[in-house]
Biopython code that builds the backbone (N, CA, C, O; Angstrom):
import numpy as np
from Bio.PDB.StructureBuilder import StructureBuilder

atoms = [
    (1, "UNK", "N", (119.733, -72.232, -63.376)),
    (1, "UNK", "CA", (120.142, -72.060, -61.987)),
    (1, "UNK", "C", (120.233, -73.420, -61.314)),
    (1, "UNK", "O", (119.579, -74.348, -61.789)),
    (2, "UNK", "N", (121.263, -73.669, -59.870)),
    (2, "UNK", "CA", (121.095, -74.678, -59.518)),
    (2, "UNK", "C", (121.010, -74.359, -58.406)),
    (2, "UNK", "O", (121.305, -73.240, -57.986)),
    (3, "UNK", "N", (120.450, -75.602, -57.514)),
    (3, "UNK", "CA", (120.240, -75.296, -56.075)),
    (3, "UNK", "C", (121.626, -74.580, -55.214)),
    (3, "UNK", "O", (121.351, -73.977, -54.177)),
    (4, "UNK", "N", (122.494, -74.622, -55.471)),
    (4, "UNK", "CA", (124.238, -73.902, -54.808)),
    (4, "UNK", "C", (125.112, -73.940, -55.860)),
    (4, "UNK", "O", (125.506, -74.992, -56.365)),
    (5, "UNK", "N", (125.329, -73.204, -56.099)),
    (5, "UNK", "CA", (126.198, -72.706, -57.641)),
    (5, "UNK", "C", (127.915, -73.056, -56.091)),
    (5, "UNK", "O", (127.967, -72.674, -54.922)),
    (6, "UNK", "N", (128.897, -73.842, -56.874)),
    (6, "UNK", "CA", (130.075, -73.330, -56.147)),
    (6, "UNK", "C", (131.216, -73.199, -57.269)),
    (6, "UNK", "O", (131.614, -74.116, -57.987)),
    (7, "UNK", "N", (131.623, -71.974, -57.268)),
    (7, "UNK", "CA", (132.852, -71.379, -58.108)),
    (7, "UNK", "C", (134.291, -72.756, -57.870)),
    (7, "UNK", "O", (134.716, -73.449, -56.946)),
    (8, "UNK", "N", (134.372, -72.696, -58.265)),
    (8, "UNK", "CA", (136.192, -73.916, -58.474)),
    (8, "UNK", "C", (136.672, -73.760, -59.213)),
    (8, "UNK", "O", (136.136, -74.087, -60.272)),
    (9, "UNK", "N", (138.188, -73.086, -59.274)),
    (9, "UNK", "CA", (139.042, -73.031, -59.889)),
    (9, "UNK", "C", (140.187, -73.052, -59.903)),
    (9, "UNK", "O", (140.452, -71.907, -59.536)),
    (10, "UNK", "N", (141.561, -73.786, -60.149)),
    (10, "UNK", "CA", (142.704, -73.612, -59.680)),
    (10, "UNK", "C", (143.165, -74.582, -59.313)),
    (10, "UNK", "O", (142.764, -75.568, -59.931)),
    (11, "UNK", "N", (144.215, -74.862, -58.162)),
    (11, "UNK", "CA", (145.089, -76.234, -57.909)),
    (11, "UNK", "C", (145.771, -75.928, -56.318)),
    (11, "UNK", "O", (146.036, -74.774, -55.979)),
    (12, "UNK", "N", (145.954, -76.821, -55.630)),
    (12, "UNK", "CA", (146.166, -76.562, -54.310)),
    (12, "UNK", "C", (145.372, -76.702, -52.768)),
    (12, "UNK", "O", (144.458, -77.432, -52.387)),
    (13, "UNK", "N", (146.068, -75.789, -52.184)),
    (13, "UNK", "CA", (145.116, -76.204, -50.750)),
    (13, "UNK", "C", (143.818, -74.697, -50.985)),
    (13, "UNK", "O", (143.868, -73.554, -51.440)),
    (14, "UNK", "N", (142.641, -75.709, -50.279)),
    (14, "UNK", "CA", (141.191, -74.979, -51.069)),
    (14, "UNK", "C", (141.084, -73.437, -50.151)),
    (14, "UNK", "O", (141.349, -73.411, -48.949)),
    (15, "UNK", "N", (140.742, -72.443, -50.770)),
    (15, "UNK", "CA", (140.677, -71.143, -50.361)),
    (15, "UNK", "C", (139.170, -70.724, -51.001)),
    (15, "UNK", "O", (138.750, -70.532, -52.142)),
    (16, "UNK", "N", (138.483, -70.679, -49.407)),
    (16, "UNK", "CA", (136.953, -70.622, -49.719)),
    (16, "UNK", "C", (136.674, -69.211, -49.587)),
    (16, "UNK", "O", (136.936, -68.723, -48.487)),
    (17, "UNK", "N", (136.144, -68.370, -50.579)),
    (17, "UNK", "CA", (135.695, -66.873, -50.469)),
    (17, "UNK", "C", (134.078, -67.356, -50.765)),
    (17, "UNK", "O", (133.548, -68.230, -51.451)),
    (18, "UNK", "N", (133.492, -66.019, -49.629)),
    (18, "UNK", "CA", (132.232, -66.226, -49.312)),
    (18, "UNK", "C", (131.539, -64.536, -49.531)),
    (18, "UNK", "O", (131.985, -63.509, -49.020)),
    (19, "UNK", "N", (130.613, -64.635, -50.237)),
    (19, "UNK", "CA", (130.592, -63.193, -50.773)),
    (19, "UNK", "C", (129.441, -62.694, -49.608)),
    (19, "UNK", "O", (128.795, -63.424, -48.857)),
    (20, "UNK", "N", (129.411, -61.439, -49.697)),
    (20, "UNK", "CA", (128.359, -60.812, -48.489)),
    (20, "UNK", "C", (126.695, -60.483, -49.392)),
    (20, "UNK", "O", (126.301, -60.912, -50.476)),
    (21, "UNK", "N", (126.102, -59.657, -48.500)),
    (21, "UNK", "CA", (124.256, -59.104, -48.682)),
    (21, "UNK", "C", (124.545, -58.739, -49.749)),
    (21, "UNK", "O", (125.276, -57.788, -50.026)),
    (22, "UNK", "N", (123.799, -59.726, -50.732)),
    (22, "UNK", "CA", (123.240, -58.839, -52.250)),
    (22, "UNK", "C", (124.168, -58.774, -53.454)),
    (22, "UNK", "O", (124.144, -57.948, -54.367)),
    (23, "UNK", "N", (125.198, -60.063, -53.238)),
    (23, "UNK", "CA", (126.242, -59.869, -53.712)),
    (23, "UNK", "C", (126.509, -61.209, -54.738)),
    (23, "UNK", "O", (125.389, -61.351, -55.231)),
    (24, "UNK", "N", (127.280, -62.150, -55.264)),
    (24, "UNK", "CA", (127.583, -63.203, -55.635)),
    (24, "UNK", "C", (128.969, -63.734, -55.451)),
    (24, "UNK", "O", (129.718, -63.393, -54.535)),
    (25, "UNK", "N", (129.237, -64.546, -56.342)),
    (25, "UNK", "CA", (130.484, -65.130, -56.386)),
    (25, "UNK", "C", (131.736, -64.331, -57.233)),
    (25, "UNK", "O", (132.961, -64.336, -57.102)),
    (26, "UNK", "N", (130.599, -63.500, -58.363)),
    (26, "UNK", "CA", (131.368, -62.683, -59.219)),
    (26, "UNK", "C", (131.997, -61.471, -59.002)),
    (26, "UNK", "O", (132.362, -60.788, -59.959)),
    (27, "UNK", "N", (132.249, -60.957, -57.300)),
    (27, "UNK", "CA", (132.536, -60.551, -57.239)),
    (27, "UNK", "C", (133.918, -60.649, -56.611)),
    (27, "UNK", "O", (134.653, -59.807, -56.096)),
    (28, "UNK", "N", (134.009, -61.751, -56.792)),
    (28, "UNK", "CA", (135.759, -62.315, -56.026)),
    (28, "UNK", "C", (136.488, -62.392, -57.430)),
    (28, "UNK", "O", (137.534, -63.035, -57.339)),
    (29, "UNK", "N", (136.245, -61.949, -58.607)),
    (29, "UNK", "CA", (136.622, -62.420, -59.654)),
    (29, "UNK", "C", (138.336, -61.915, -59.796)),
    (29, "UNK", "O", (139.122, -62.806, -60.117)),
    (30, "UNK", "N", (138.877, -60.548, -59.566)),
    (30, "UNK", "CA", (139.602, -60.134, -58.922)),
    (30, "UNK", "C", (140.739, -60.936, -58.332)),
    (30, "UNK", "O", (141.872, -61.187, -58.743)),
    (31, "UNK", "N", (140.014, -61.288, -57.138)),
    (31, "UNK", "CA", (140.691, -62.409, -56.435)),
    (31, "UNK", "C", (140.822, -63.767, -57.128)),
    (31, "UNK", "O", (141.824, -64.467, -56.977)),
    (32, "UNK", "N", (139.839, -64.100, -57.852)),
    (32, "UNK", "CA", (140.013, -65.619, -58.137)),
    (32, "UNK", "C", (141.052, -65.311, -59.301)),
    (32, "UNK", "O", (141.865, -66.224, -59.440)),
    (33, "UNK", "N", (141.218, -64.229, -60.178)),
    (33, "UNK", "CA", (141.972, -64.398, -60.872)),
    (33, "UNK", "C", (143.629, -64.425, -60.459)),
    (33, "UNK", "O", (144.526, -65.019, -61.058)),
    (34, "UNK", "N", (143.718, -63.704, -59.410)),
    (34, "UNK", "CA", (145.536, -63.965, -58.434)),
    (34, "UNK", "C", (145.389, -65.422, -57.953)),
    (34, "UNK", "O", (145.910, -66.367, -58.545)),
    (35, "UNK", "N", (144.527, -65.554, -56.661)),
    (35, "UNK", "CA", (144.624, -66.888, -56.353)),
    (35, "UNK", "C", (144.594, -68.019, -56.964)),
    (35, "UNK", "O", (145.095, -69.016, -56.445)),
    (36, "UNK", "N", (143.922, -68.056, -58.327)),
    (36, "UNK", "CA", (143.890, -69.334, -58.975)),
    (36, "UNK", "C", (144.937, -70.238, -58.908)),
    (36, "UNK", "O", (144.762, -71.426, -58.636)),
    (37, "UNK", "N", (146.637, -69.453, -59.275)),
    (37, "UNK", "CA", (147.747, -69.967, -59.306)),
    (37, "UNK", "C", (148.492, -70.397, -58.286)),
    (37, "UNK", "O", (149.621, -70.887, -58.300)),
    (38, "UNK", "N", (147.477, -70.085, -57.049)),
    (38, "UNK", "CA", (148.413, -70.893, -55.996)),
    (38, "UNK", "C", (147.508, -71.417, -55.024)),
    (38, "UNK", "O", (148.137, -71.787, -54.032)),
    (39, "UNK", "N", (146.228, -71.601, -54.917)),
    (39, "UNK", "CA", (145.001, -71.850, -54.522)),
    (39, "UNK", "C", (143.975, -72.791, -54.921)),
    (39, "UNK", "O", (143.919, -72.716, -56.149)),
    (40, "UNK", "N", (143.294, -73.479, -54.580)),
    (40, "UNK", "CA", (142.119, -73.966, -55.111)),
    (40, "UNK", "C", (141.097, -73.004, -54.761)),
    (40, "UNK", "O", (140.869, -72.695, -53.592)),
    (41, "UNK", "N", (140.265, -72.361, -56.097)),
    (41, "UNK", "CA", (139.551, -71.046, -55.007)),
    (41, "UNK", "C", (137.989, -71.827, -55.081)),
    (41, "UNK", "O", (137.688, -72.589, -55.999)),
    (42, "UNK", "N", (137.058, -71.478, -53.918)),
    (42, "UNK", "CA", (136.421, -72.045, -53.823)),
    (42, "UNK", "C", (135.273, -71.245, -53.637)),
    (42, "UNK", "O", (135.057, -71.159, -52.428)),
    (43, "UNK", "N", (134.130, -70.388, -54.555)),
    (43, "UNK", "CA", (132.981, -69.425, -54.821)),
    (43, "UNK", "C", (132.100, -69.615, -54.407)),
    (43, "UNK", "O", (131.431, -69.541, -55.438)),
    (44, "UNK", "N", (131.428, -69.826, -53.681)),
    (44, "UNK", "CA", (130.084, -70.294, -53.629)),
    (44, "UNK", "C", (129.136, -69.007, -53.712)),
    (44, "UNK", "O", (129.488, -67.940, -53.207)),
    (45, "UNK", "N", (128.025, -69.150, -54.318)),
    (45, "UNK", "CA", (126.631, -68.032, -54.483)),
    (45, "UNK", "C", (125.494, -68.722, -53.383)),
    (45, "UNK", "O", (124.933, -69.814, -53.465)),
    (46, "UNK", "N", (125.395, -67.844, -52.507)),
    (46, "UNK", "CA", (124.804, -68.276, -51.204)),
    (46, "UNK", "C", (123.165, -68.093, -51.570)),
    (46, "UNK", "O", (122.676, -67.073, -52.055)),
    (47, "UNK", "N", (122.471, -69.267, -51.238)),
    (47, "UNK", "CA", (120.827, -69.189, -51.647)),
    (47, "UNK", "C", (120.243, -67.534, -51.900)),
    (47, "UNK", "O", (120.354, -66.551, -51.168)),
    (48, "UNK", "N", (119.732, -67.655, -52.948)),
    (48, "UNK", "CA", (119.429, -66.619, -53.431)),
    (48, "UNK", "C", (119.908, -65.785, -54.826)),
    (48, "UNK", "O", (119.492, -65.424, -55.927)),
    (49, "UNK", "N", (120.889, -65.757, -54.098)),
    (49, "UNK", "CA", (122.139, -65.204, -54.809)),
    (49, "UNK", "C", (122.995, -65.538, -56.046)),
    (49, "UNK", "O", (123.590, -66.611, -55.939)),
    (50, "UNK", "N", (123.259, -64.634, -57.588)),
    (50, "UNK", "CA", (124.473, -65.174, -58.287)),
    (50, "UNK", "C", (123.343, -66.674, -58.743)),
    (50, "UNK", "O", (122.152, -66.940, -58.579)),
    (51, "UNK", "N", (124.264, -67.203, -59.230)),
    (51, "UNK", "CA", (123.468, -68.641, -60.211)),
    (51, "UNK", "C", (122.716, -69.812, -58.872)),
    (51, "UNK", "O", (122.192, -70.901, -59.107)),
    (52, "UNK", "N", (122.868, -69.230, -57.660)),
    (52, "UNK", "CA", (121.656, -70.386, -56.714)),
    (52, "UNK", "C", (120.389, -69.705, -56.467)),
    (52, "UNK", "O", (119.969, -68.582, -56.188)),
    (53, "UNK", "N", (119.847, -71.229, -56.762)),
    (53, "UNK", "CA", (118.289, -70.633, -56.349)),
    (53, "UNK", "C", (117.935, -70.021, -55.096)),
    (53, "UNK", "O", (118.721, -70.092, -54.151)),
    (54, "UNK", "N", (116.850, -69.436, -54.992)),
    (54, "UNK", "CA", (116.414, -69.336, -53.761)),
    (54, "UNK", "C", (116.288, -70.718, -52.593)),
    (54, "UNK", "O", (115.888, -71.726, -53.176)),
    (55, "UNK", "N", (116.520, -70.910, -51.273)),
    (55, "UNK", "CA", (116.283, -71.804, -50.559)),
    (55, "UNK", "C", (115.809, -71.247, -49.185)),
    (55, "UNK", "O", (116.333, -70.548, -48.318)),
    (56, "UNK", "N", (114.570, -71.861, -49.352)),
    (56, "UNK", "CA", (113.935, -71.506, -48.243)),
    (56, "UNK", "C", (114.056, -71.841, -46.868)),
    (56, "UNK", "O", (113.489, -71.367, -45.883)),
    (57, "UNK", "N", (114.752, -72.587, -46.963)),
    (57, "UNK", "CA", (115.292, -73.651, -45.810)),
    (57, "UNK", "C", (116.420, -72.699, -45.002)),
    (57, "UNK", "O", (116.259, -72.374, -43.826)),
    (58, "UNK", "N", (117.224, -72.424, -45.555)),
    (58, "UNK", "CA", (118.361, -71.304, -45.098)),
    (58, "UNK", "C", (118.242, -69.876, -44.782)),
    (58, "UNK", "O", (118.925, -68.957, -45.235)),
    (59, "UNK", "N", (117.522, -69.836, -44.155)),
    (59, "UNK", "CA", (117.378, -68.058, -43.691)),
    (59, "UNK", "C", (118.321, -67.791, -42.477)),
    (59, "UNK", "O", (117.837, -66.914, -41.762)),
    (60, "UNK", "N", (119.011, -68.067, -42.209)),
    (60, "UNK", "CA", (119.841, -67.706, -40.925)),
    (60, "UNK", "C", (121.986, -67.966, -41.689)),
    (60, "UNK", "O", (122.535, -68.378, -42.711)),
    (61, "UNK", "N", (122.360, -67.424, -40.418)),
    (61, "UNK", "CA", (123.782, -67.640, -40.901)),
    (61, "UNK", "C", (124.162, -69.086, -40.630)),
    (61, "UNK", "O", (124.855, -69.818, -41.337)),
    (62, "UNK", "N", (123.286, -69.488, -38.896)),
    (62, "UNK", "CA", (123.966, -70.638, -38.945)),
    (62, "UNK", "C", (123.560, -71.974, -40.183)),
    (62, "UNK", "O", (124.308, -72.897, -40.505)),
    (63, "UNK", "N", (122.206, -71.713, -40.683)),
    (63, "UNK", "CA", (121.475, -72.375, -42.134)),
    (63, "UNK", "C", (122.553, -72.621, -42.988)),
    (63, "UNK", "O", (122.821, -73.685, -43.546)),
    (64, "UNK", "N", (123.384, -71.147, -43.070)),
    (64, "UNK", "CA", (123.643, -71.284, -44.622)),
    (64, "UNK", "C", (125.142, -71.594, -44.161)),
    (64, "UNK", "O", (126.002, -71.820, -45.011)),
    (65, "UNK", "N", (125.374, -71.598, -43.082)),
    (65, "UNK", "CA", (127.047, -72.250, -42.949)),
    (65, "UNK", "C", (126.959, -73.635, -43.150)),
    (65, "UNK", "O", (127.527, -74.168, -44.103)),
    (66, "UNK", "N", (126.252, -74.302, -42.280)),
    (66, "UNK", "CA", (126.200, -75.657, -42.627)),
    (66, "UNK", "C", (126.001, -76.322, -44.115)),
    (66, "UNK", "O", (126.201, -77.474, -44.502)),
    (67, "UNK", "N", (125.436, -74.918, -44.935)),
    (67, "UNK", "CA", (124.951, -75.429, -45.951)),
    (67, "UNK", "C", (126.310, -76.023, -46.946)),
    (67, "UNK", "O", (126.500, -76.944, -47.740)),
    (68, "UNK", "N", (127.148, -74.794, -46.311)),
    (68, "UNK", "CA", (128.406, -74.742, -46.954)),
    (68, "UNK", "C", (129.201, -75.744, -46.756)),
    (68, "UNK", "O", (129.986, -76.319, -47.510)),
    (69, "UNK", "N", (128.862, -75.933, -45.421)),
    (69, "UNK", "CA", (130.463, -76.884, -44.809)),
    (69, "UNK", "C", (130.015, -78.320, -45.506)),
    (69, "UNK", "O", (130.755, -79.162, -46.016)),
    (70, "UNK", "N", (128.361, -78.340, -45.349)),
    (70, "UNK", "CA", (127.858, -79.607, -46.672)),
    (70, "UNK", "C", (128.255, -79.678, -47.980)),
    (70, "UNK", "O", (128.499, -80.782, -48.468)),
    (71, "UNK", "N", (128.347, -78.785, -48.555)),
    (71, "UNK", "CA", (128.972, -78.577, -50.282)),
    (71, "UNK", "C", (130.370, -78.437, -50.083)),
    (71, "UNK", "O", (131.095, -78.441, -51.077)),
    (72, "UNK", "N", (130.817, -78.324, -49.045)),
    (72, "UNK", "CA", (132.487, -78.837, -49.415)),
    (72, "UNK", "C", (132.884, -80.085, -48.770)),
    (72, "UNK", "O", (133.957, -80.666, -48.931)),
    (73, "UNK", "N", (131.937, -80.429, -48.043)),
    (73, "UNK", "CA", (131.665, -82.178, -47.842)),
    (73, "UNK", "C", (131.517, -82.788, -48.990)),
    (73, "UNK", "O", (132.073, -83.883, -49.070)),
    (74, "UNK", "N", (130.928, -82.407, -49.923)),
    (74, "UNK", "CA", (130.642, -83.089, -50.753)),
    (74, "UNK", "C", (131.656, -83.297, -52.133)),
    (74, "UNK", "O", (131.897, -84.228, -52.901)),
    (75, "UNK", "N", (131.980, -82.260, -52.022)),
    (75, "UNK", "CA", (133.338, -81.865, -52.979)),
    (75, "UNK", "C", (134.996, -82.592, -52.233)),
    (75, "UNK", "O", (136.194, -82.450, -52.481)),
    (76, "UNK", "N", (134.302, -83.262, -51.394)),
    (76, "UNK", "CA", (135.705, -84.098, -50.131)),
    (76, "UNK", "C", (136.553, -82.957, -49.914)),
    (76, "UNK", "O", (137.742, -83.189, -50.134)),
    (77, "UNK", "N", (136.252, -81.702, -49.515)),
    (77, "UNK", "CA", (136.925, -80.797, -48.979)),
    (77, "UNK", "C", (137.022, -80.403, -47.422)),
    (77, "UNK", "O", (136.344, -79.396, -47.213)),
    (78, "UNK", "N", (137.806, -81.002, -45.994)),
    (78, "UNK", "CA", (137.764, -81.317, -45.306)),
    (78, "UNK", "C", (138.979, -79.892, -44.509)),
    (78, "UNK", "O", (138.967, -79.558, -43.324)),
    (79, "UNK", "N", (139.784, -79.382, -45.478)),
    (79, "UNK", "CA", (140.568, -78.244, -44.920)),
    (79, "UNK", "C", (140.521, -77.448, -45.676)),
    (79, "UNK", "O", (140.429, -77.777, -46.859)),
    (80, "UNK", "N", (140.566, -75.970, -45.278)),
    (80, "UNK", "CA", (140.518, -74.913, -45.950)),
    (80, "UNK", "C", (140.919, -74.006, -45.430)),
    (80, "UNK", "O", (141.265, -74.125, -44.254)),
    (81, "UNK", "N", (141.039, -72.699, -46.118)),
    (81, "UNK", "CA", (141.131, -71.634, -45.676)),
    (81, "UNK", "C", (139.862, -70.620, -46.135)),
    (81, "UNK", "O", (139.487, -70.548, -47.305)),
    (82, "UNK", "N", (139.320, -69.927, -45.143)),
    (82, "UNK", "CA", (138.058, -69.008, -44.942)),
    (82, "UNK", "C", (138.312, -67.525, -45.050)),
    (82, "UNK", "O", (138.911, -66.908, -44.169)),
    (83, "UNK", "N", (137.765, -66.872, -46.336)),
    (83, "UNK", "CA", (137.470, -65.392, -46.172)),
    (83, "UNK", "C", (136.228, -65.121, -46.609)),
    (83, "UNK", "O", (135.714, -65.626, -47.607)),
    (84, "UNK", "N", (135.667, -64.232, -45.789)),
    (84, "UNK", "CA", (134.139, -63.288, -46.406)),
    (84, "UNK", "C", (134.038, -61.979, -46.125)),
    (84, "UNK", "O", (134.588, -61.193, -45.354)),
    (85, "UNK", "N", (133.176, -61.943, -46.963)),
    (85, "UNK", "CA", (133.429, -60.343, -46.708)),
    (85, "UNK", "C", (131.463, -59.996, -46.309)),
    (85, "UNK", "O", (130.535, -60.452, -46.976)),
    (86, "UNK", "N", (131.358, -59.275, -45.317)),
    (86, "UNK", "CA", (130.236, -58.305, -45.239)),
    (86, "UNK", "C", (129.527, -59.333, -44.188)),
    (86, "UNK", "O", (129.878, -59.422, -43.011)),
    (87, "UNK", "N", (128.451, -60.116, -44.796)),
    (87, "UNK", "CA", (127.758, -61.184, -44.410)),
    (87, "UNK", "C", (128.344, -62.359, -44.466)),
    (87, "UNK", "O", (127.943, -63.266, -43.736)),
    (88, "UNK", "N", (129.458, -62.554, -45.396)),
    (88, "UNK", "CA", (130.078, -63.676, -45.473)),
    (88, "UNK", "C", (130.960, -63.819, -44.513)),
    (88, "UNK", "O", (131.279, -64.953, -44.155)),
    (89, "UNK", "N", (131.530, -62.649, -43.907)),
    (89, "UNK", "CA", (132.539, -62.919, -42.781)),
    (89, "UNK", "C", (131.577, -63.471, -41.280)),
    (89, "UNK", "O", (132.055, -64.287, -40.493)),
    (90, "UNK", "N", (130.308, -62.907, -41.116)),
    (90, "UNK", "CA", (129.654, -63.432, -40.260)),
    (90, "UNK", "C", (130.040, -65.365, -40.914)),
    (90, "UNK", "O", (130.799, -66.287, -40.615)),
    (91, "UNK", "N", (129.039, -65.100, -41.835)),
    (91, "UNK", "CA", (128.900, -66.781, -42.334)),
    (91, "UNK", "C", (130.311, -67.888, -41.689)),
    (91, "UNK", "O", (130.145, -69.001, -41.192)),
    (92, "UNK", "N", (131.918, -67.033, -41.927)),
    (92, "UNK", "CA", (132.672, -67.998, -42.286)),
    (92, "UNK", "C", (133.028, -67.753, -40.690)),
    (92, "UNK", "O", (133.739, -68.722, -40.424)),
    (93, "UNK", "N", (132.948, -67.256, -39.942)),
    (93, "UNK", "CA", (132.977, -67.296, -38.308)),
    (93, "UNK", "C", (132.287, -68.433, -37.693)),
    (93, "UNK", "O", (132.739, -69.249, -36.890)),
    (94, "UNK", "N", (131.298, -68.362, -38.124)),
    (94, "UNK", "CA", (130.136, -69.749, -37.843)),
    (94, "UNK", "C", (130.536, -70.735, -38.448)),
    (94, "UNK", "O", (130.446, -71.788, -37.815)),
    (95, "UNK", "N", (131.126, -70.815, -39.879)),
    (95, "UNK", "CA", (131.537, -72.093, -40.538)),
    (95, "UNK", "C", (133.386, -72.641, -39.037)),
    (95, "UNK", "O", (133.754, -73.575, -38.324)),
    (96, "UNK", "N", (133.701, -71.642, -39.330)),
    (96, "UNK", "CA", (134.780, -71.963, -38.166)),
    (96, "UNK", "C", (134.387, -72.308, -36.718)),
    (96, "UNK", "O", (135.245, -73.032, -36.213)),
    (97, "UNK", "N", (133.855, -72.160, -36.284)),
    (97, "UNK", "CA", (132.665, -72.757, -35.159)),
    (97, "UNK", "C", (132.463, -74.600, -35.014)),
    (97, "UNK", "O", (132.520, -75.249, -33.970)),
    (98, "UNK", "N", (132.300, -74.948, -35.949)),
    (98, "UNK", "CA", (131.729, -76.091, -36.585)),
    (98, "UNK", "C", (133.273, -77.008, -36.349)),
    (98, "UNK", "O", (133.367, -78.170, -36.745)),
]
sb = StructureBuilder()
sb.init_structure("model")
sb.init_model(0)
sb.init_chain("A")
sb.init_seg("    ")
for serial, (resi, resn, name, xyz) in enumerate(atoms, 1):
    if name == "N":
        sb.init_residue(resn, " ", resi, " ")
    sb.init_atom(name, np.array(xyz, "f"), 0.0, 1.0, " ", f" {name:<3s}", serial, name[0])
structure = sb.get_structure()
């Protein structure tokens, strides 16, 4: 496991799916398999969750948005496009906030 597992796959402008409560990255698989070809898709497994560890630090939405908008800082990902579903759509409301 690593501290933020983030899914990447594909070529293009980055298309960040954000999975909801209790859920992972593997469940965009679906999706990542259409978007790959015209997308950079971008997975992340939100603390806890899917291949990231637990982080104790992140218990809130606004925690774990920043956490995000940090791991695609880091990946020099500066534009995107945002979908989530459940909890993740909270999440990517707040990441759009920012």
């Amino acid at each position: 496991m690593q501290d933020t597992y983030i899914g990447d796959e594909g070529n293009g402008f980055p298309l960040v799916l954000v999975h909801g409560f209790l859920g992972s990255s593997k469940m965009w698989e679906p999706q990542i398999d259409f978007f790959k070809d015209y997308y950079r898709v971008i997975t992340p497994d939100l603390p806890g969750y899917g291949k990231s560890n637990k982080a104790k630090l992140h218990n809130s939405i606004q925690s774990i948005a920043n956490l995000l908008l940090d791991c695609l800082e880091e990946k020099k990902i500066d534009k995107f496009y945002l979908l989530g579903h459940s909890m993740g759509g909270m999440i990517v409301q707040e990441m759009a906030k920012k």
